[in-house]
mmCIF file as gemmi writes it, N, C-alpha and C atoms, coordinates in Angstrom:
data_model
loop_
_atom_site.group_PDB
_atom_site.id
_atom_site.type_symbol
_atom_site.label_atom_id
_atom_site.label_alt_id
_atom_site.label_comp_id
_atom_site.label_asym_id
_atom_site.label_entity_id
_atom_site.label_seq_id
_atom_site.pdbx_PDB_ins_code
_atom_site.Cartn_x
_atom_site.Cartn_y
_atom_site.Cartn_z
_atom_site.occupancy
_atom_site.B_iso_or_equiv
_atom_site.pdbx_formal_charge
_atom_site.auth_seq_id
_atom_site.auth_asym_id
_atom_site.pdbx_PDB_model_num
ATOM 1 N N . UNK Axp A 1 ? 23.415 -69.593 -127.931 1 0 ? 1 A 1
ATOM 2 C CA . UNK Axp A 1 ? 23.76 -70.868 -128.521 1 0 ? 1 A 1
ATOM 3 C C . UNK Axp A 1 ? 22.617 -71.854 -128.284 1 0 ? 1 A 1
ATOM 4 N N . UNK Axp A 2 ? 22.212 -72.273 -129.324 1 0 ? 2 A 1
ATOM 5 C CA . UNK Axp A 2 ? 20.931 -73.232 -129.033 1 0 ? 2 A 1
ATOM 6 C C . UNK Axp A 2 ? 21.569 -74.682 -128.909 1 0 ? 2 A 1
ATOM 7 N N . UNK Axp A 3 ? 21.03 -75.575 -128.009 1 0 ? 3 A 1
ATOM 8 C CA . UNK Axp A 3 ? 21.375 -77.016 -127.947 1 0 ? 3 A 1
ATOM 9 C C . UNK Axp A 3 ? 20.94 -78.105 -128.917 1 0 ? 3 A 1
ATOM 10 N N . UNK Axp A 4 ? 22.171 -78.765 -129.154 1 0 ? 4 A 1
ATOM 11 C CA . UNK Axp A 4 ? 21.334 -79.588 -130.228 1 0 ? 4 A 1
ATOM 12 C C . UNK Axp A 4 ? 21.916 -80.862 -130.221 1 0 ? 4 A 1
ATOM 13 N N . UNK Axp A 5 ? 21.36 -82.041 -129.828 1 0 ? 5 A 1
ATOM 14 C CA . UNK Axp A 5 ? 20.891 -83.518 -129.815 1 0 ? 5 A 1
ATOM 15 C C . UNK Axp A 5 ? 22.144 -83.877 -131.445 1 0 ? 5 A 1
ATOM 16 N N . UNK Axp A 6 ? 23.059 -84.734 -130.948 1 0 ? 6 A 1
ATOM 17 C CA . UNK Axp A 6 ? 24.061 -85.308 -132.251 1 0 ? 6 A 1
ATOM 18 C C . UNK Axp A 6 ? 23.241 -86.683 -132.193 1 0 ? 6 A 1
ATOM 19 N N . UNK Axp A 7 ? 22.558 -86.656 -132.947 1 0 ? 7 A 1
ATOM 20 C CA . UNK Axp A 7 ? 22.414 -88.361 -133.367 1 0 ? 7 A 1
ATOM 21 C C . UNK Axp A 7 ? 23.308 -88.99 -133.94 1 0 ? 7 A 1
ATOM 22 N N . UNK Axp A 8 ? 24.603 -89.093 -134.147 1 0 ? 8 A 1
ATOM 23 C CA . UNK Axp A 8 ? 25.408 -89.348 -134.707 1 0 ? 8 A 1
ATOM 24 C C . UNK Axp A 8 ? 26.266 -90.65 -133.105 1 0 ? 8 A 1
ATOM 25 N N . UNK Axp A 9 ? 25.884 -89.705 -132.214 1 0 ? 9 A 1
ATOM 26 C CA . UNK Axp A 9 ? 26.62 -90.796 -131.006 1 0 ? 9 A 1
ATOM 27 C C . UNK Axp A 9 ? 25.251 -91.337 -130.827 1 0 ? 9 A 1
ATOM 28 N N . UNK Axp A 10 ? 26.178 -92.406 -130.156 1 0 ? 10 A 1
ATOM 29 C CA . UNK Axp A 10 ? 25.002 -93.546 -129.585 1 0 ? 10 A 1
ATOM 30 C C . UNK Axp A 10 ? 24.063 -93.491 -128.11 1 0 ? 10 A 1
ATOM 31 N N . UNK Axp A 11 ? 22.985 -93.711 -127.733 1 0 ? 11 A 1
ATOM 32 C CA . UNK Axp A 11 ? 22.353 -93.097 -126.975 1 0 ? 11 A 1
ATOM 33 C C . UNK Axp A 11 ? 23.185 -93.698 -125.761 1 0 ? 11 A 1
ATOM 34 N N . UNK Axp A 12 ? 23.061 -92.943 -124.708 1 0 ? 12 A 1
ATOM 35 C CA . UNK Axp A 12 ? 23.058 -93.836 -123.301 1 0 ? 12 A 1
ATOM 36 C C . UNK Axp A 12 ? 22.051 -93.313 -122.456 1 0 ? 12 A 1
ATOM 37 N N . UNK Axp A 13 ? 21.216 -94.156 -121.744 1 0 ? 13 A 1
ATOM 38 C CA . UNK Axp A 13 ? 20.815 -94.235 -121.017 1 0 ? 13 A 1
ATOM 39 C C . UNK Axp A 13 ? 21.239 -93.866 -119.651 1 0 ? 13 A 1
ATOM 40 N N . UNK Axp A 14 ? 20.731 -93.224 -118.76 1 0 ? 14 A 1
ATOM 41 C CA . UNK Axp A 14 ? 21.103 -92.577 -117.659 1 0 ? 14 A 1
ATOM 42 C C . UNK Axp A 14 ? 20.179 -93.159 -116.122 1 0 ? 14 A 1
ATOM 43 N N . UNK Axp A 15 ? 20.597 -92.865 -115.038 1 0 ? 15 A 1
ATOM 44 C CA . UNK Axp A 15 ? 20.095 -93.082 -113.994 1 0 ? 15 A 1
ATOM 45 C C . UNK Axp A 15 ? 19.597 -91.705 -112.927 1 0 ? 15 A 1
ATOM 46 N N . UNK Axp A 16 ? 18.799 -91.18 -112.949 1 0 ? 16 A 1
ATOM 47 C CA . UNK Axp A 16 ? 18.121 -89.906 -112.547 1 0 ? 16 A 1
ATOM 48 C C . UNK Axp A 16 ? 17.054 -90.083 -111.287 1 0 ? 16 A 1
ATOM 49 N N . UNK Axp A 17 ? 17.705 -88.823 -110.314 1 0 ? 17 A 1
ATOM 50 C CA . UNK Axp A 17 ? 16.616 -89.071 -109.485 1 0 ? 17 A 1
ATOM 51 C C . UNK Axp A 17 ? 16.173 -87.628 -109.777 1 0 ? 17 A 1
ATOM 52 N N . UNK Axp A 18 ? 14.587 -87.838 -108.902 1 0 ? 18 A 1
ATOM 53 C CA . UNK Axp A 18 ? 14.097 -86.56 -109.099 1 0 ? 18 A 1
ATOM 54 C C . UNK Axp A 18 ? 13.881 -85.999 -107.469 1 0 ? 18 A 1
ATOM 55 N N . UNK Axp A 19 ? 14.125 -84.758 -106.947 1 0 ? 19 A 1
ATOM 56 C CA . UNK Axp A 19 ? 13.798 -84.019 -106.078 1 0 ? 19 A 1
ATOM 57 C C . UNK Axp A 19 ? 13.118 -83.3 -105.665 1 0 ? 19 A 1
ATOM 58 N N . UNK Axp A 20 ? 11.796 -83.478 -105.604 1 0 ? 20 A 1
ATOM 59 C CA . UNK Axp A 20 ? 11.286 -81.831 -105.132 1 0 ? 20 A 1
ATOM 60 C C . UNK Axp A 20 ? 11.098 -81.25 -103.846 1 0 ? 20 A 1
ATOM 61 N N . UNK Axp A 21 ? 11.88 -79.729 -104.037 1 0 ? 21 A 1
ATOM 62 C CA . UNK Axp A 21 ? 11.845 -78.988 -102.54 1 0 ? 21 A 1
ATOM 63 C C . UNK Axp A 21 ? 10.804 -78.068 -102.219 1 0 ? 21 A 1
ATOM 64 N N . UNK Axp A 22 ? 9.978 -78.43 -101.405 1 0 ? 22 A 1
ATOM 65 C CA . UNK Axp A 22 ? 8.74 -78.084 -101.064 1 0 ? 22 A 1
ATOM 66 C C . UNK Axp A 22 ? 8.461 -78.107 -99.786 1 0 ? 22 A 1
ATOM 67 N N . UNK Axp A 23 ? 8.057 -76.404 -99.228 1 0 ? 23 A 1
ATOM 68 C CA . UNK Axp A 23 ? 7.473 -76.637 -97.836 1 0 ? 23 A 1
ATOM 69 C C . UNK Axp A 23 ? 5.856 -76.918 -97.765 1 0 ? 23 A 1
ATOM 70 N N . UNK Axp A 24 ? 5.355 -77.354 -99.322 1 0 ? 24 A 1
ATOM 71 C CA . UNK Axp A 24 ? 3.859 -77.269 -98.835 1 0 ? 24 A 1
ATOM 72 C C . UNK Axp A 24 ? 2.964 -78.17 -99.807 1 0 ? 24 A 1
ATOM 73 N N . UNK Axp A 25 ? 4.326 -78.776 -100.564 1 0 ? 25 A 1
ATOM 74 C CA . UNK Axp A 25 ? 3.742 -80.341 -101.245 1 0 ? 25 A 1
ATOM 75 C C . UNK Axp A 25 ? 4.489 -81.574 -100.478 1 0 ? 25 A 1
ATOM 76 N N . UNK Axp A 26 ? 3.565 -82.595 -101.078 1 0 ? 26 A 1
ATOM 77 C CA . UNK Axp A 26 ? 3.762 -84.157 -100.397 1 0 ? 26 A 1
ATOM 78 C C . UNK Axp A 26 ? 3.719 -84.921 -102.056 1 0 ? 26 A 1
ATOM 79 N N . UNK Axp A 27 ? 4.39 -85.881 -101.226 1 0 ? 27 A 1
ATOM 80 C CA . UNK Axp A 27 ? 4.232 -86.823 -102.407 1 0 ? 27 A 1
ATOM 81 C C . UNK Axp A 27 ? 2.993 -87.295 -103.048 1 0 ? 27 A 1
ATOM 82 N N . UNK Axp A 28 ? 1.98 -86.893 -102.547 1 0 ? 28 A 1
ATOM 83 C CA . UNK Axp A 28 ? 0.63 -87.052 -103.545 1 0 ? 28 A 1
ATOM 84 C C . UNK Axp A 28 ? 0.176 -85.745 -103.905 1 0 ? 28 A 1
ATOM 85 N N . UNK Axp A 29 ? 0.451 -84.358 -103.553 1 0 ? 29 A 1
ATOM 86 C CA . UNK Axp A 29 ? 0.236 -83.359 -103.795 1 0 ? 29 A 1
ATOM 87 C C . UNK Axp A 29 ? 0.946 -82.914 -105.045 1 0 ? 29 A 1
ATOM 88 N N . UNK Axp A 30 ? 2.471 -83.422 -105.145 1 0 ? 30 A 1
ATOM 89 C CA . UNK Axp A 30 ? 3.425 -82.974 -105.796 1 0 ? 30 A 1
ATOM 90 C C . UNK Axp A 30 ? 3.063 -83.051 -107.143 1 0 ? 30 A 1
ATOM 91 N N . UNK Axp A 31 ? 3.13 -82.315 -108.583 1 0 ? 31 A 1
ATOM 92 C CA . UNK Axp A 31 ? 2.699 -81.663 -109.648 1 0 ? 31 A 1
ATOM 93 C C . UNK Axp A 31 ? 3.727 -82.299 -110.276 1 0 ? 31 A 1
ATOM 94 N N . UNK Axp A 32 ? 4.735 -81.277 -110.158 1 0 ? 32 A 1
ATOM 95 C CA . UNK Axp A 32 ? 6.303 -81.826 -111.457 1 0 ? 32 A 1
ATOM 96 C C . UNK Axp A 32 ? 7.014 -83.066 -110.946 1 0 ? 32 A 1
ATOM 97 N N . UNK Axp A 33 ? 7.204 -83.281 -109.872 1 0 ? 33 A 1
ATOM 98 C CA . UNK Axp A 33 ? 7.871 -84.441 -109.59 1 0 ? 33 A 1
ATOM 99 C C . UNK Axp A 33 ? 7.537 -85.62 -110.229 1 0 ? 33 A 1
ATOM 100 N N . UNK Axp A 34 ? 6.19 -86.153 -110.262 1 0 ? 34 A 1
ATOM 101 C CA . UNK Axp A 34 ? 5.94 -86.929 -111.285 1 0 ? 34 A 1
ATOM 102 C C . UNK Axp A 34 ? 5.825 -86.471 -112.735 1 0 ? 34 A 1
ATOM 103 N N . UNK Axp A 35 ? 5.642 -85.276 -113.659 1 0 ? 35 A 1
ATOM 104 C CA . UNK Axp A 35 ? 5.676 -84.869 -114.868 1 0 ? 35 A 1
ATOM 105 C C . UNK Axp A 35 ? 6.989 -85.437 -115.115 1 0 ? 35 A 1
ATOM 106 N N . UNK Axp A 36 ? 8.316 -84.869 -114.25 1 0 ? 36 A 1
ATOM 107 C CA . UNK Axp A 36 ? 9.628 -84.962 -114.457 1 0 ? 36 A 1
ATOM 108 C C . UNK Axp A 36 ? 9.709 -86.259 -114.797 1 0 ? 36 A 1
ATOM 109 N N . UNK Axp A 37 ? 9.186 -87.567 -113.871 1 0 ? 37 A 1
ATOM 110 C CA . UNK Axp A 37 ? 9.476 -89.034 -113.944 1 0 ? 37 A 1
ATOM 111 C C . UNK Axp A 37 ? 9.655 -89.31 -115.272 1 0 ? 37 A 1
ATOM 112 N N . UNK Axp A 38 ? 7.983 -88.776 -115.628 1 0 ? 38 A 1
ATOM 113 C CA . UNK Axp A 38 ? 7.367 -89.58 -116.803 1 0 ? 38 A 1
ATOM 114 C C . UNK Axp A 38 ? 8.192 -88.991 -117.881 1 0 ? 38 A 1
ATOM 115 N N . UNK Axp A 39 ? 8.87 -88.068 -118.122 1 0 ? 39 A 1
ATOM 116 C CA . UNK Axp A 39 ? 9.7 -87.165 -119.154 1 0 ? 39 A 1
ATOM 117 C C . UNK Axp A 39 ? 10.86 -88.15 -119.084 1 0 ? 39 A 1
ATOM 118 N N . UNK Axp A 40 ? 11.243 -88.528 -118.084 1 0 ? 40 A 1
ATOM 119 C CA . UNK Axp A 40 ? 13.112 -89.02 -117.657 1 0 ? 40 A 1
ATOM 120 C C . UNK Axp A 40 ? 12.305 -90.68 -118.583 1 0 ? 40 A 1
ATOM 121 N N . UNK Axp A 41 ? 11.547 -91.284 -117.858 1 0 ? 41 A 1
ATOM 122 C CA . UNK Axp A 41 ? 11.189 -92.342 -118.807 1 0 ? 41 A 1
ATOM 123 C C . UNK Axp A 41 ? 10.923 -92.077 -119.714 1 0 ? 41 A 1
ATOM 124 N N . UNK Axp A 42 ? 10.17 -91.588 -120.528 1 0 ? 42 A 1
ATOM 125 C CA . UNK Axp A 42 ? 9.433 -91.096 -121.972 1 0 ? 42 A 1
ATOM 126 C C . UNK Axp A 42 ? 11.003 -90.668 -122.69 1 0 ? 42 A 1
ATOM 127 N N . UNK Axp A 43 ? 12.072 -90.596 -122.235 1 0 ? 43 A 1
ATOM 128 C CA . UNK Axp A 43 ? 13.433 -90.401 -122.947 1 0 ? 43 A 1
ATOM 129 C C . UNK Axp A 43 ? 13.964 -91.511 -123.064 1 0 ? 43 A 1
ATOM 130 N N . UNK Axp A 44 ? 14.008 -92.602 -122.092 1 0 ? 44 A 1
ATOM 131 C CA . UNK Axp A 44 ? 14.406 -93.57 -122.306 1 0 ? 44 A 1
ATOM 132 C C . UNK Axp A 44 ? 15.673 -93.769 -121.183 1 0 ? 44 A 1
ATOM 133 N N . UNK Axp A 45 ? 15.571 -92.739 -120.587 1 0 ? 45 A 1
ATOM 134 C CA . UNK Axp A 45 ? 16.346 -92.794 -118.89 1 0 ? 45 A 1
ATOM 135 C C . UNK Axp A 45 ? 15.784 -93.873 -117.891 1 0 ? 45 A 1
ATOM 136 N N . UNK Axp A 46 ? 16.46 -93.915 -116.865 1 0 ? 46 A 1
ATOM 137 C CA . UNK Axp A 46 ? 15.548 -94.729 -115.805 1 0 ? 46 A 1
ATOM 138 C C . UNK Axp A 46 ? 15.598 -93.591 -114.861 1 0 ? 46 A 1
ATOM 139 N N . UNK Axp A 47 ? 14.539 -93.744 -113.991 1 0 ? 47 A 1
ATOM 140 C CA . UNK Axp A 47 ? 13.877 -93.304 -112.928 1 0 ? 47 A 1
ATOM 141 C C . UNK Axp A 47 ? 14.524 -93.982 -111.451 1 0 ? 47 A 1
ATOM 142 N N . UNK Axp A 48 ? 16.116 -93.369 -110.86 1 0 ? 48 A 1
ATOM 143 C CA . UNK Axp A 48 ? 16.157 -94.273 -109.722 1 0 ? 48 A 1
ATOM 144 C C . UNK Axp A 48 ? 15.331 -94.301 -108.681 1 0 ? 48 A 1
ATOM 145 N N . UNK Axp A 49 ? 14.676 -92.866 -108.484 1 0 ? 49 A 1
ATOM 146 C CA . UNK Axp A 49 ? 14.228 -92.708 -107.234 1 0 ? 49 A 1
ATOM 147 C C . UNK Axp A 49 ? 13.358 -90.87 -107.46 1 0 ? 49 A 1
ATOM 148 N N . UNK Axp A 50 ? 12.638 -91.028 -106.563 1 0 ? 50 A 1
ATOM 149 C CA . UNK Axp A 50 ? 11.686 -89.474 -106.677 1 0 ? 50 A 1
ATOM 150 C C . UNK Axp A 50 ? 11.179 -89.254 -105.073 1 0 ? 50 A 1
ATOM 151 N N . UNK Axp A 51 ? 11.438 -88.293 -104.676 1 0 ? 51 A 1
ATOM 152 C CA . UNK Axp A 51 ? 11.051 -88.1 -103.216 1 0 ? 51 A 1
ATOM 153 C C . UNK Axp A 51 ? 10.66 -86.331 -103.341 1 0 ? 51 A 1
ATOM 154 N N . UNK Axp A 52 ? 10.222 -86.113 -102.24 1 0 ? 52 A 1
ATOM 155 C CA . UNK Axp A 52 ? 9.904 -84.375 -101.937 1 0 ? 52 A 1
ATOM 156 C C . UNK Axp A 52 ? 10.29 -84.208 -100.449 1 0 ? 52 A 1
ATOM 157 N N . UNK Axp A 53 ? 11.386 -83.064 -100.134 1 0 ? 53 A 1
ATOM 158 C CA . UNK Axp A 53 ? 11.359 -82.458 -99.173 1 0 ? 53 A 1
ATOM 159 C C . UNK Axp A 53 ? 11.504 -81.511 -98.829 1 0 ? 53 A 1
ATOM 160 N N . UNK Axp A 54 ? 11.113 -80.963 -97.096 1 0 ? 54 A 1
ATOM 161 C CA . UNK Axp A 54 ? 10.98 -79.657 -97.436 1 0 ? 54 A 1
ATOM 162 C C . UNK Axp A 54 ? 12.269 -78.731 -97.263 1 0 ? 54 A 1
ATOM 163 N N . UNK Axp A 55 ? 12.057 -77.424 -97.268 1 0 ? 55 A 1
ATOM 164 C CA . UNK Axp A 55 ? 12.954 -76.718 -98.256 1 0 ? 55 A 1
ATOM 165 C C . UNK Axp A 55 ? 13.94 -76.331 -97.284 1 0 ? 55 A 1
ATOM 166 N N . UNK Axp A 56 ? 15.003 -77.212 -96.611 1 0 ? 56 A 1
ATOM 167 C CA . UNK Axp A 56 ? 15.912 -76.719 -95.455 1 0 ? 56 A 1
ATOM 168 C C . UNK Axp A 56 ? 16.856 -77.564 -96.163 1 0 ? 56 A 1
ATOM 169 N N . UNK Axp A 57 ? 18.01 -77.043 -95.242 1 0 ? 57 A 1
ATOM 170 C CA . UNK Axp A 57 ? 19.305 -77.653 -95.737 1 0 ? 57 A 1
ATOM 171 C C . UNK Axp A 57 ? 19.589 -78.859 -95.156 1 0 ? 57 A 1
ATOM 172 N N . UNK Axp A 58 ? 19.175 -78.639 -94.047 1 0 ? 58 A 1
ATOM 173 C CA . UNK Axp A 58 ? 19.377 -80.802 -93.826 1 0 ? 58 A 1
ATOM 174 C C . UNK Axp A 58 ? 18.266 -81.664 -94.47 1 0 ? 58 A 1
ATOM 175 N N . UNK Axp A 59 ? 17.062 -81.228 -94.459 1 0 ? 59 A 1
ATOM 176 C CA . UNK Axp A 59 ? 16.434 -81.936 -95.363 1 0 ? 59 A 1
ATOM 177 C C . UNK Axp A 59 ? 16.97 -82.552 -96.851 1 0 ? 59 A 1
ATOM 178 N N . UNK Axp A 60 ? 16.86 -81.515 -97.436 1 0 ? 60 A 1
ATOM 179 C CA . UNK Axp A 60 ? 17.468 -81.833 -99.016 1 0 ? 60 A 1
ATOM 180 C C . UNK Axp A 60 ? 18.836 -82.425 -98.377 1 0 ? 60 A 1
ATOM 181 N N . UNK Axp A 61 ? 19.838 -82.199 -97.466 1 0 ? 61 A 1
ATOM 182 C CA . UNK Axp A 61 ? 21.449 -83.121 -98.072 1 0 ? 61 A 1
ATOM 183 C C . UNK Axp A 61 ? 20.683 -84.344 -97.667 1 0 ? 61 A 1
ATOM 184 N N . UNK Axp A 62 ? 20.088 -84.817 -96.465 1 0 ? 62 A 1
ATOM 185 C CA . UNK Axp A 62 ? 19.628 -86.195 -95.945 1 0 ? 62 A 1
ATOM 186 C C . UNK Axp A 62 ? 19.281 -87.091 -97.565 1 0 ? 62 A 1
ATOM 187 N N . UNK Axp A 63 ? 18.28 -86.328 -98.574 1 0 ? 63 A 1
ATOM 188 C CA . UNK Axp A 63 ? 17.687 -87.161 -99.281 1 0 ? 63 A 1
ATOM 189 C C . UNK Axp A 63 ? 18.821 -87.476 -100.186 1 0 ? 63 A 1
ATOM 190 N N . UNK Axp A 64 ? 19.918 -85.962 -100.771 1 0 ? 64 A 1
ATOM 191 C CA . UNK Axp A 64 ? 21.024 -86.283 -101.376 1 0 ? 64 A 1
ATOM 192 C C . UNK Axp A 64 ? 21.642 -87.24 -100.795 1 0 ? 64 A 1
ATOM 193 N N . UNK Axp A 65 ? 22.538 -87.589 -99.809 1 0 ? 65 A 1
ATOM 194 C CA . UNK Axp A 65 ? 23.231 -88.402 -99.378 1 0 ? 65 A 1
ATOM 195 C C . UNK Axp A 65 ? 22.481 -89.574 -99.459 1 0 ? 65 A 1
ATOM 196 N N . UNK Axp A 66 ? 21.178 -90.048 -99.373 1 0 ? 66 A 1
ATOM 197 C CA . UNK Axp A 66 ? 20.726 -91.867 -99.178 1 0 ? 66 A 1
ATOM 198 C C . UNK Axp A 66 ? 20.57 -91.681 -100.577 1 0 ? 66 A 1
ATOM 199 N N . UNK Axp A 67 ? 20.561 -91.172 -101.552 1 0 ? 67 A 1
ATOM 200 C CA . UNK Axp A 67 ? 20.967 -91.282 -103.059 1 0 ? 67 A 1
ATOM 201 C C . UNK Axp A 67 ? 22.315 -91.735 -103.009 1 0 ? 67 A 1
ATOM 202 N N . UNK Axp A 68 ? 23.405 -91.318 -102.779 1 0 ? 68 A 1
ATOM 203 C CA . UNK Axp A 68 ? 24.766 -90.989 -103.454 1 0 ? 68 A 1
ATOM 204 C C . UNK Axp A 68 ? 25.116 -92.743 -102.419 1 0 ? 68 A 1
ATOM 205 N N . UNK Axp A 69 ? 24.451 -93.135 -101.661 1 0 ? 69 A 1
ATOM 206 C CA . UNK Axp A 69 ? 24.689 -94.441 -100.788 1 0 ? 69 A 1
ATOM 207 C C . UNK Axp A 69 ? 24.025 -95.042 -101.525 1 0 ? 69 A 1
């Protein structure tokens, strides 16, 4: 089933963060994390927030949770 965009509804705008889990990028190293930004803006989304951490399970919930606060 291919996806397909109804222009027929009206757009909404969304609030998106971006994540990347990485044991061996940083936030100036990081590649897609910013590609992703500029895509979420270039749609017409907003950008709440973009961070990188590394790839453990308290890491990533820590960054989930000061999102969802």
């Amino acid at each position: 089933m291919t996806a397909r965009i109804d222009h027929t509804r009206p757009f909404i705008p969304v609030r998106i963060a971006v994540l990347t889990i990485s044991d061996t990028r940083t936030p100036k190293t990081d590649k897609s994390g910013p590609l992703l930004a500029q895509m979420i803006e270039e749609a017409g989304h907003t950008l709440a927030d973009r961070a990188v951490a590394p790839d453990d399970e308290k890491s990533i919930r820590k960054a989930v949770k000061k999102w969802v606060k």
